[in-house]
C-alpha positions as semicolon CSV with decimal commas, in nm:
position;residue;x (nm);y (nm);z (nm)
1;X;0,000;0,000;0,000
2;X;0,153;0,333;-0,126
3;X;0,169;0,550;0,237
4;X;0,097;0,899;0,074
5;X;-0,305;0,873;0,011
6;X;-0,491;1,012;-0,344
7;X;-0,753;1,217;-0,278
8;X;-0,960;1,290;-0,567
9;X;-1,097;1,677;-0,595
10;X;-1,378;1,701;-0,847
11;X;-1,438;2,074;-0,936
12;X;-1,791;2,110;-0,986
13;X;-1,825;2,464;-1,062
14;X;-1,968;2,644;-1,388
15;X;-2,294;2,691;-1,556
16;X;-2,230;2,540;-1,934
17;X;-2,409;2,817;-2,094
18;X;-2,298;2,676;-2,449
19;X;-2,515;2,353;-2,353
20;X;-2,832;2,568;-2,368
21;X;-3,129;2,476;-2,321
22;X;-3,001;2,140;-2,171
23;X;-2,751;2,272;-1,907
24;X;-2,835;2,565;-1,744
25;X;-2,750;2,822;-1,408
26;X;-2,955;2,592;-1,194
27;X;-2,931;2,227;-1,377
28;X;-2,520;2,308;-1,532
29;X;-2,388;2,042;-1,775
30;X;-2,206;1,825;-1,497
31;X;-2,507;1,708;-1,331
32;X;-2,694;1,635;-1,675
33;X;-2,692;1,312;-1,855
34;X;-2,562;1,392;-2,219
35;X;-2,372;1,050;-2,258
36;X;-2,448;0,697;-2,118
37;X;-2,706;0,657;-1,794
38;X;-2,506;0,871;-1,549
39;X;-2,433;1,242;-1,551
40;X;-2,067;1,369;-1,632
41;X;-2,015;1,428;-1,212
42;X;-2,097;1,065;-1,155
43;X;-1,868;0,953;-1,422
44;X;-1,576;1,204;-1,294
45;X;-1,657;1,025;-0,986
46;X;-1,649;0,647;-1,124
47;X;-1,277;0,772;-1,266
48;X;-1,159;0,923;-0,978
49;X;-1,230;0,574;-0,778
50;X;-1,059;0,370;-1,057
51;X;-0,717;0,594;-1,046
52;X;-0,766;0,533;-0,610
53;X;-0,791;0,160;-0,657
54;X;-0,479;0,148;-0,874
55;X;-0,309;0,372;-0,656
56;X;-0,387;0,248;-0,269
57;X;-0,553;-0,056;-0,105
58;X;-0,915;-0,014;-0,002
59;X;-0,942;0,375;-0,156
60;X;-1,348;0,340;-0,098
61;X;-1,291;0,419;0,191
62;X;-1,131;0,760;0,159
63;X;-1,364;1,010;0,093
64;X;-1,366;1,250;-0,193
65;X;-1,371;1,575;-0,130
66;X;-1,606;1,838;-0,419
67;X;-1,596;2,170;-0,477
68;X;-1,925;2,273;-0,550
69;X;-2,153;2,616;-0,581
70;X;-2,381;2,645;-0,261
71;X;-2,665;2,626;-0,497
72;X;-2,609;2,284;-0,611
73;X;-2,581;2,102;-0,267
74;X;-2,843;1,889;-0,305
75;X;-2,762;1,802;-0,644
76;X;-2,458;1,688;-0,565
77;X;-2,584;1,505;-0,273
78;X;-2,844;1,326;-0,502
79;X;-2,657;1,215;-0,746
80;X;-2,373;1,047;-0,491
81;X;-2,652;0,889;-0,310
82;X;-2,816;0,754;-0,682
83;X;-2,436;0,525;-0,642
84;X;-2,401;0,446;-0,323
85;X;-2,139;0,709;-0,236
86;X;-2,122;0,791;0,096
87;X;-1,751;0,901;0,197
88;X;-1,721;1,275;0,084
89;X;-1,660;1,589;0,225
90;X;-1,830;1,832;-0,011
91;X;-1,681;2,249;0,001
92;X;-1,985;2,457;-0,053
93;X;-1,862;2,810;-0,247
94;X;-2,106;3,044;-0,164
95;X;-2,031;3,227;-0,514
96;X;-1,780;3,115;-0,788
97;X;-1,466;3,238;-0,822
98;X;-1,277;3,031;-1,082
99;X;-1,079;2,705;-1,058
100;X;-0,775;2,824;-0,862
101;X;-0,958;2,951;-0,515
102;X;-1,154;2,613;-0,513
103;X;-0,847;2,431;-0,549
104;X;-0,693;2,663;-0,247
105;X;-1,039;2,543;-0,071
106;X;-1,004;2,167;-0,126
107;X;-0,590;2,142;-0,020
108;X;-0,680;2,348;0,325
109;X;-0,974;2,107;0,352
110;X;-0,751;1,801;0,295
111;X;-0,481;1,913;0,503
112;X;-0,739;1,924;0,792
113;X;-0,967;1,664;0,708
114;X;-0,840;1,388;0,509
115;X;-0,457;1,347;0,596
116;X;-0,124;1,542;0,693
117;X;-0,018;1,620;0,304
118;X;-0,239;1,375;0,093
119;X;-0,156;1,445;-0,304
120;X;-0,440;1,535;-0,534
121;X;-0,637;1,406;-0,797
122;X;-0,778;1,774;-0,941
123;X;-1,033;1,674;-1,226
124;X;-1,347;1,879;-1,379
125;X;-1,643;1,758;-1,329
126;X;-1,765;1,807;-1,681
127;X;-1,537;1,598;-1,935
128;X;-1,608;1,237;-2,045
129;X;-1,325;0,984;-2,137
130;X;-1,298;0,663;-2,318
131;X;-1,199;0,435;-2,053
132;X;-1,090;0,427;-1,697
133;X;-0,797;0,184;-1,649
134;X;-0,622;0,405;-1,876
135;X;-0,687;0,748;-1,679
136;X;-0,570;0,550;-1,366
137;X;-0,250;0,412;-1,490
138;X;-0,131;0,831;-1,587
139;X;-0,305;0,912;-1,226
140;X;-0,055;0,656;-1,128
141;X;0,240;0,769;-1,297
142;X;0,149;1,160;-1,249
143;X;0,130;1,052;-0,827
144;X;0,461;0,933;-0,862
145;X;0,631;1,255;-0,969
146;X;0,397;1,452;-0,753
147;X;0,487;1,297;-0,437
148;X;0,810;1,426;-0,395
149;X;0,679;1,793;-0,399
150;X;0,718;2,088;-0,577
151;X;0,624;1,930;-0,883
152;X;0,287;1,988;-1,040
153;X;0,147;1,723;-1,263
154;X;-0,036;1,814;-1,559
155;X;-0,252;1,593;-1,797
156;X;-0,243;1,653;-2,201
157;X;-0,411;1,519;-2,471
158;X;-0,288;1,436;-2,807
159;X;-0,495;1,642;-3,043
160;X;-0,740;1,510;-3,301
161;X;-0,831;1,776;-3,495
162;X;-0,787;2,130;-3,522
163;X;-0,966;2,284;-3,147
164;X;-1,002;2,615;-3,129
165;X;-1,209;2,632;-2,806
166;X;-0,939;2,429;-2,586
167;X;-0,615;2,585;-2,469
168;X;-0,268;2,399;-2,529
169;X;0,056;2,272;-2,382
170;X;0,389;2,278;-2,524
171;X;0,589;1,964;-2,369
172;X;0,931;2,046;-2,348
173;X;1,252;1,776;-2,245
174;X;1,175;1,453;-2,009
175;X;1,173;1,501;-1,651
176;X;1,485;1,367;-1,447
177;X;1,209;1,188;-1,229
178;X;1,091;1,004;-1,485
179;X;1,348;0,714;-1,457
180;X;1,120;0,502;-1,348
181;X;0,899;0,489;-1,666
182;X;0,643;0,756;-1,604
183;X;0,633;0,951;-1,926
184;X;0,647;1,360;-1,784
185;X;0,766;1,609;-1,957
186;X;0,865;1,917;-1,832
187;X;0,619;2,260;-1,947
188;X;0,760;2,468;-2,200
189;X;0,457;2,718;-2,225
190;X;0,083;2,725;-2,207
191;X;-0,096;2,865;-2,517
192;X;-0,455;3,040;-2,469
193;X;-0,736;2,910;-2,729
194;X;-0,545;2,961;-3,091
195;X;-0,699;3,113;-3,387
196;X;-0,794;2,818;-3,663
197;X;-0,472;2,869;-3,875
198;X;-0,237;2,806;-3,581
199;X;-0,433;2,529;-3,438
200;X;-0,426;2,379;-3,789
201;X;-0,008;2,428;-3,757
202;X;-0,007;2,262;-3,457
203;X;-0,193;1,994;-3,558
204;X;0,060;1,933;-3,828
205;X;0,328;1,970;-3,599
206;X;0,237;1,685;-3,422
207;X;0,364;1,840;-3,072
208;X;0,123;2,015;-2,867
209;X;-0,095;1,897;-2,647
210;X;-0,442;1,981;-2,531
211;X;-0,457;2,136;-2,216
212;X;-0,711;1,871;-2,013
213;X;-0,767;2,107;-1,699
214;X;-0,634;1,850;-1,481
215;X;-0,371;1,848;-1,226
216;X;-0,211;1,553;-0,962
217;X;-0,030;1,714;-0,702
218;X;0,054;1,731;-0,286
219;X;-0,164;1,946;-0,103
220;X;0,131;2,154;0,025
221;X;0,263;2,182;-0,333
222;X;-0,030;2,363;-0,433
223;X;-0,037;2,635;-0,139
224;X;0,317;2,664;-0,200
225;X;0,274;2,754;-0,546
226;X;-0,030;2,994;-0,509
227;X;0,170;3,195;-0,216
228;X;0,458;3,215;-0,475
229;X;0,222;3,352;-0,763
230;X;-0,094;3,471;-0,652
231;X;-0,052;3,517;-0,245
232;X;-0,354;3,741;-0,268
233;X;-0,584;3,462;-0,354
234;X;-0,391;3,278;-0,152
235;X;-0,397;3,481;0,187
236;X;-0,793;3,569;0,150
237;X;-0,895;3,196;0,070
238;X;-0,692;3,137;0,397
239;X;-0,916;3,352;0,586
240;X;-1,203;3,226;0,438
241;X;-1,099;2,929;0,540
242;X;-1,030;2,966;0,896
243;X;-1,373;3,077;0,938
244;X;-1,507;2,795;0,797
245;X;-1,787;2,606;0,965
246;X;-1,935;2,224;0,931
247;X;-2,330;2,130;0,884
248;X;-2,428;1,840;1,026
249;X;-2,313;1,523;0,883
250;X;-2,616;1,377;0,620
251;X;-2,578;1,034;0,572
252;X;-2,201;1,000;0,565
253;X;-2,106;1,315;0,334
254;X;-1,970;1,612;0,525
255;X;-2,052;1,951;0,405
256;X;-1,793;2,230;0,477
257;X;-1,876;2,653;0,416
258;X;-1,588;2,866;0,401
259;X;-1,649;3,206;0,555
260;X;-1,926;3,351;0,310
261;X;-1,840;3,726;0,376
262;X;-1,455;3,661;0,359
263;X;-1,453;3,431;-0,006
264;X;-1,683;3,729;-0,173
265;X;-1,365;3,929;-0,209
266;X;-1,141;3,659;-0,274
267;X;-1,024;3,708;-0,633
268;X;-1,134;3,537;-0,906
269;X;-0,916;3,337;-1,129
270;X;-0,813;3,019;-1,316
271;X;-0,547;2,741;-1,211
272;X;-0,356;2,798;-1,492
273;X;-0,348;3,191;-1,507
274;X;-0,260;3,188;-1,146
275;X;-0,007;2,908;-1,096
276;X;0,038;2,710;-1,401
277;X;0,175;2,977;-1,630
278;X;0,437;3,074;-1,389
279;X;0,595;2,824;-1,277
280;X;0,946;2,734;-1,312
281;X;1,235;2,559;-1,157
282;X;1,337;2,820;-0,873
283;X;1,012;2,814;-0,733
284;X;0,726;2,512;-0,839
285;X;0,773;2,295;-1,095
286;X;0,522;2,207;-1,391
287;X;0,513;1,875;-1,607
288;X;0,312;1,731;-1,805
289;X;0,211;1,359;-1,916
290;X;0,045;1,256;-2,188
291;X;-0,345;1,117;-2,131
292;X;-0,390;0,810;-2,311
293;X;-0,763;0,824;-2,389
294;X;-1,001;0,942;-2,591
295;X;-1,107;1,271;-2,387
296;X;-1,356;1,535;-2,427
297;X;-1,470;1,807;-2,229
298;X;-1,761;1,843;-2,385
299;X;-1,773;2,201;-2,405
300;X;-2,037;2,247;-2,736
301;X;-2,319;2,052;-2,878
302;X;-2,039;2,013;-3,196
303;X;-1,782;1,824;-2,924
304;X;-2,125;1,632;-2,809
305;X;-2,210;1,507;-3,092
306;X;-1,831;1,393;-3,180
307;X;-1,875;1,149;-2,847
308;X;-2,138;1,027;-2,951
309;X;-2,256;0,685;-3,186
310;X;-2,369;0,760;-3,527
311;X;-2,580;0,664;-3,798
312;X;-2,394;0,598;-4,175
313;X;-2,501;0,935;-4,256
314;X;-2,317;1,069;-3,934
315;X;-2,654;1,178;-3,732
316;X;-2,636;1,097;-3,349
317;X;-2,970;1,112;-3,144
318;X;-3,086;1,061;-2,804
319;X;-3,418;1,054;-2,716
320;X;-3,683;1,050;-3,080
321;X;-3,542;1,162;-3,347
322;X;-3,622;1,081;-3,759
323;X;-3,349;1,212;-4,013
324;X;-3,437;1,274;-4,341
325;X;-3,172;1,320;-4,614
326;X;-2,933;1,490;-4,356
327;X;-2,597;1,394;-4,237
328;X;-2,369;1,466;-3,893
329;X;-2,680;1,625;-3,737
330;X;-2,751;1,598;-3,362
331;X;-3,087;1,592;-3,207
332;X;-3,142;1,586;-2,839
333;X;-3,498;1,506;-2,778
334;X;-3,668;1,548;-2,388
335;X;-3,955;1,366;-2,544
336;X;-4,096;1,499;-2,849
337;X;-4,061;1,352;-3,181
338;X;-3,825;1,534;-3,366
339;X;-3,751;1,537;-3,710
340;X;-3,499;1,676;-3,926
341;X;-3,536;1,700;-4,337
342;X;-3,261;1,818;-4,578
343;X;-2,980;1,941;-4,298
344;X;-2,607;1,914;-4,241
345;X;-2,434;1,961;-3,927
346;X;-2,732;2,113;-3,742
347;X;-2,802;2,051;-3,369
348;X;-3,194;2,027;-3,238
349;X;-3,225;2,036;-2,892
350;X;-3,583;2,007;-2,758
351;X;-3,698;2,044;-2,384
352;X;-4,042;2,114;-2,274
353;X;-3,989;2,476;-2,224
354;X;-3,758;2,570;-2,524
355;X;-3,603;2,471;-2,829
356;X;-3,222;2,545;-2,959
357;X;-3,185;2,516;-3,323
358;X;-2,804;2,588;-3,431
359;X;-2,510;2,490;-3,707
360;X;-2,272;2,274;-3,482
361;X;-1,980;2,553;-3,625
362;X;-2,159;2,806;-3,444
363;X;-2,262;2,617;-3,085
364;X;-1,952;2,848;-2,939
365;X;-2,194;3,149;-2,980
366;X;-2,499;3,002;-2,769
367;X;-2,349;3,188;-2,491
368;X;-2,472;3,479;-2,632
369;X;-2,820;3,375;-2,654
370;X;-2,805;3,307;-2,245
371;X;-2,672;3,652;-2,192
372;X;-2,995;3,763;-2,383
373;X;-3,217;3,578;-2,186
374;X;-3,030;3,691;-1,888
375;X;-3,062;4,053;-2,014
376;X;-3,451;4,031;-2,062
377;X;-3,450;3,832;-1,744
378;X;-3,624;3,493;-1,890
379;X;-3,661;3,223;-1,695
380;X;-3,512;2,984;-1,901
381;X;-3,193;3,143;-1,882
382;X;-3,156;3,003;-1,502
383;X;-3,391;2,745;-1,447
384;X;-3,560;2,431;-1,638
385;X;-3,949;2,363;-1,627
386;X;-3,872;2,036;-1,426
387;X;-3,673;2,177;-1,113
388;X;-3,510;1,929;-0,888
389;X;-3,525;1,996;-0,507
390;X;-3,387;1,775;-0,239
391;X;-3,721;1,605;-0,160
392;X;-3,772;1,554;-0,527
393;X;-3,891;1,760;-0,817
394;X;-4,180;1,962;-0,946
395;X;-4,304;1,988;-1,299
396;X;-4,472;2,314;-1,411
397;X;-4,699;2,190;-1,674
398;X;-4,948;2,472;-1,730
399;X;-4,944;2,828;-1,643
400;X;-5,212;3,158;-1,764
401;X;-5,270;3,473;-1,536
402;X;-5,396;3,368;-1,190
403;X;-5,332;3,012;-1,227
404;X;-5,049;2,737;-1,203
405;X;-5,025;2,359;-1,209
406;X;-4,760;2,167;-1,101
407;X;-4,661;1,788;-1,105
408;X;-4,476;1,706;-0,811
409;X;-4,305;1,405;-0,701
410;X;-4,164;1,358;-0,315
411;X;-3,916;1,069;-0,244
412;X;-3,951;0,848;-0,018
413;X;-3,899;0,918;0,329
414;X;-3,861;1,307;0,224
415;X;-4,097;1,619;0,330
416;X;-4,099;1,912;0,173
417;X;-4,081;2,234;0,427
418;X;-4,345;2,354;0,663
419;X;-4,435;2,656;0,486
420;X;-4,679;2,930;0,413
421;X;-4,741;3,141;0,103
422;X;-4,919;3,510;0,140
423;X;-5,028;3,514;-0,202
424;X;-5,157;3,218;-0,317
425;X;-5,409;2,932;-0,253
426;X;-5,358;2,540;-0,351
427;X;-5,554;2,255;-0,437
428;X;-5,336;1,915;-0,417
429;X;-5,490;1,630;-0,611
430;X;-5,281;1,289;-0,499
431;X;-5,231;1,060;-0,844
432;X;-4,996;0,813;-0,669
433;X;-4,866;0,691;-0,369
434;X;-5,045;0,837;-0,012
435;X;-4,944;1,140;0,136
436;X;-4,888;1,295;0,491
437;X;-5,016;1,617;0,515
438;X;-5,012;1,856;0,814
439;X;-5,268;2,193;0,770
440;X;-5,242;2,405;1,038
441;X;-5,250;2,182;1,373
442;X;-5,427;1,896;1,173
443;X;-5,238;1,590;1,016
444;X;-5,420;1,355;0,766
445;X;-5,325;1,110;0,502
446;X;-5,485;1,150;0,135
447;X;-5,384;0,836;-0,137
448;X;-5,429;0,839;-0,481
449;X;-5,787;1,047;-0,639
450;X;-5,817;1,227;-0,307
451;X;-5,730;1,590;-0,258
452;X;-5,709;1,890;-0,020
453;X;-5,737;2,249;-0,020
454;X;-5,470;2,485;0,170
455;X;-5,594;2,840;0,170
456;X;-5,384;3,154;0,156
457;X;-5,163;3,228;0,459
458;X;-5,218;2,873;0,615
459;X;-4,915;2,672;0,698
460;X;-4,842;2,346;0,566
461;X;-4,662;2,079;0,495
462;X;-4,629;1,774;0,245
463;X;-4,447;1,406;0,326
464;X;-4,389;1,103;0,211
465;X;-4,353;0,830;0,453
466;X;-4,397;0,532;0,241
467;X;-4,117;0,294;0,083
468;X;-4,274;0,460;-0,271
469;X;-4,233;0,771;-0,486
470;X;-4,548;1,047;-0,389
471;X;-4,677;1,207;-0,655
472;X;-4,937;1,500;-0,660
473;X;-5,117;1,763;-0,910
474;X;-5,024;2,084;-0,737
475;X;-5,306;2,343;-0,882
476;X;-5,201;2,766;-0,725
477;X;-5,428;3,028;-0,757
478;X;-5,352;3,385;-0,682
479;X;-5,311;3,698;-0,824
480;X;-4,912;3,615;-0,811
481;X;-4,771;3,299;-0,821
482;X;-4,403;3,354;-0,830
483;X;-4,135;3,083;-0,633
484;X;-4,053;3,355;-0,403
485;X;-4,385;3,360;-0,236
486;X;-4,264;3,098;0,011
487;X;-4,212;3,169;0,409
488;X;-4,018;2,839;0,557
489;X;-4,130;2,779;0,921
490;X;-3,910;2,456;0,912
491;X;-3,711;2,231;0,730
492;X;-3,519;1,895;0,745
493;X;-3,273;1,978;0,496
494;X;-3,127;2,288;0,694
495;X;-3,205;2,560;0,428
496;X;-3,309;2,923;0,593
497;X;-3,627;3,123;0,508
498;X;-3,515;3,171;0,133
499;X;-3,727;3,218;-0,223
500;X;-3,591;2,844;-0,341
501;X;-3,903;2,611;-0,255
């Protein structure tokens, strides 16, 4: 057993605004499913694992530790518990502030938690990969030169085509500690996303390598570094840090907050912009190995459809699709039939509150689109009809002035909060499953074609305590129906009096 423990960081930060409509504030790419039956966090997760097995006996049982956005706690949560994780201590940022900081987070909080210098596995939550053994056996290699210290490991990827949305590395002679077979090469320079003709040269070249975003290095190594190049993100993460403080342990997963009025003026900015690009012999060194796998970050709905199986005319679908003399289209379907008739290298993607039509050679300008929305402030910028919440989900299927129905579904063994609403009545029609309901001082049970009124202004509460999914028909009426018309009395999942349901 190798003494020096991996820990595996997953960075779970961003909002994939060039995955619109799919991925969005509130639902980002990482927690969606765009390849397989698990989302691209669960398969960061199912990596991360692998490289631990290869690297240390019995790694299941030391925990992971995520970097996530305060906002996507329960996400997070949900999706660990959907595979049995339950060894993780989970850093909620209570706003974003770019990869480096969260890194800065997740060494303090492995220094303290998890081990006296553990090295770390730093990996995006939001990139796919063809196969795991392969990832673990460069972990593997990368831990090796890491563990001595000042050395930070770098992963690169052989390019495939000509990327202009990806940054690059140049690898420059073999490291000295690479005796013992690991392939590293030490950094020459980082280049930022290239213009099409250079990417093209480099291509050619045969030399550069993609820059994959991820990083294998000691705890220590990383402080080191960011006190050398950046000590003003490093000395206000610090204090952020110090004044950190625990919730209450949820079945097995720790959840740590920095200091939420000390990390809003930490500085924003990027692991390699901060550290990577500056580091050098006298002070922390950078290498990089080559990654052995097909990789993809998945970054546009061009690089999604490249992951993805085909048809002979090159069309990839998931959900219904029909293709009609078109090639190397993409259609993402929520549940509508879609078809497409005479197109090339066009993306569909269809979800019950919007559609995104687009040539794949233009997906890199969605983000403008979002900062419309954002601009006009639509909802569908943020937030998808079907919003997941920790008890479940709701499903707003029908909305006109004074009106609003809702499908909801409550887990089992979860309760939403005792609540009131000043504005708005509701009528709850139970279509499966039997529900505990508390109105007022009185507690009843309602199963499947009964229902209940709550009037305006009287608390309540809905719960499932049954080994089976609940499902209602929530109908509001009121002259305004918005999500912030909540006032939480109480709640199991520790959230304060806040507009988030």
């Amino acid at each position: 057993m190798i003494s020096t423990p991996l820990v595996p960081v997953i960075l779970c930060g961003g909002s994939g605004t060039r995955l619109w409509p799919l991925s969005r504030a509130l639902f980002p790419k990482q927690f969606v499913r765009l390849t397989g039956d698990s989302s691209l966090f669960q398969q960061s997760v199912q990596r991360a694992r692998a490289a631990q097995r290869l690297h240390q006996v019995l790694a299941e049982s030391t925990p992971l530790l995520i970097v996530s956005n305060e906002e996507h706690r329960f996400l997070v949560q949900g999706q660990l518990e959907e595979m049995g994780e339950t060894q993780a201590v989970i850093l909620l940022e209570p706003v974003g502030r770019n990869t480096a900081p969260a890194l800065a987070l997740a060494a303090h909080a492995a220094k303290d938690y998890l081990g006296e210098d553990p090295i770390l596995l730093v990996t995006p939550a939001d990139q796919t990969m063809g196969e795991d053994e392969g990832f673990a056996r460069v972990v593997a290699d990368a831990s090796r030169l890491a563990k001595a210290g000042s050395t930070i490991v770098t992963l690169g990827v052989k390019p495939s085509h000509p990327e202009t949305g990806y940054g690059y590395i140049e690898p420059g002679a073999p490291v000295p500690e690479a005796a013992d077979g690991s392939m590293g090469f030490s950094v020459q320079r980082f280049v930022e996303k290239p213009g099409l003709a250079l990417a093209q040269e480099y291509l050619r070249e045969g030399r550069m390598l993609w820059n994959a975003g991820i990083f294998i290095t000691r705890a220590s190594t990383w402080l080191k570094a960011l006190a050398l190049y950046r000590n003003d993100i490093a000395l206000a993460v610090e204090k952020s840090w110090q004044a950190h403080r625990p919730d209450p342990m949820n079945n097995g997963l720790r959840f740590l907050r920095p200091s939420a009025e000390l990390f809003q003026s930490v500085p924003s900015e990027s692991i390699d912009y901060a550290v990577m690009e500056h580091c050098s012999p006298s002070g922390v060194n950078a290498c990089v190995i080559p990654l052995q796998s097909s990789w993809n970050d998945l970054g546009s709905w061009q690089s999604v459809w490249s992951s993805m199986p085909k048809d002979a005319q090159g069309n990839a679908m998931r959900g219904q699709a029909l293709f009609e003399d078109s090639e190397d289209c993409l259609v993402s379907s929520s549940g509508k039939l879609v078809a497409v008739v005479g197109l090339k290298n066009v993306a569909v993607i269809e979800t019950p509150d919007a559609v995104l039509v687009t040539h794949q050679d233009k997906s890199q300008s969605i983000k403008n689109v979002v900062e419309r929305l954002g601009a006009s402030s639509r909802p569908e910028r943020e937030i998808h009809r079907k919003v997941h919440r920790p008890w479940g989900w709701y499903d707003s299927i029908d909305e006109d002035e004074g009106f609003k129905v809702k499908r909801i579904r409550v887990k089992p063994g979860a309760s939403l909060s005792l609540q009131k609403h000043k504005h708005r009545a509701e009528h709850w029609i139970v279509v499966r499953g039997e529900a505990t309901i508390q109105v007022g001082e009185k507690v009843f049970t309602l199963k499947a074609n009964q229902s209940t009124y709550i009037a305006q202004g009287e608390v309540h509460r809905l719960s499932n305590h049954q080994s089976e999914p609940l499902e209602i028909i929530e109908v509001q009426s009121g002259a305004y129906l918005g999500e912030d018309d909540i006032v939480r009395l109480e709640d199991v999942y520790g959230r304060s009096p806040t507009p988030t349901g």
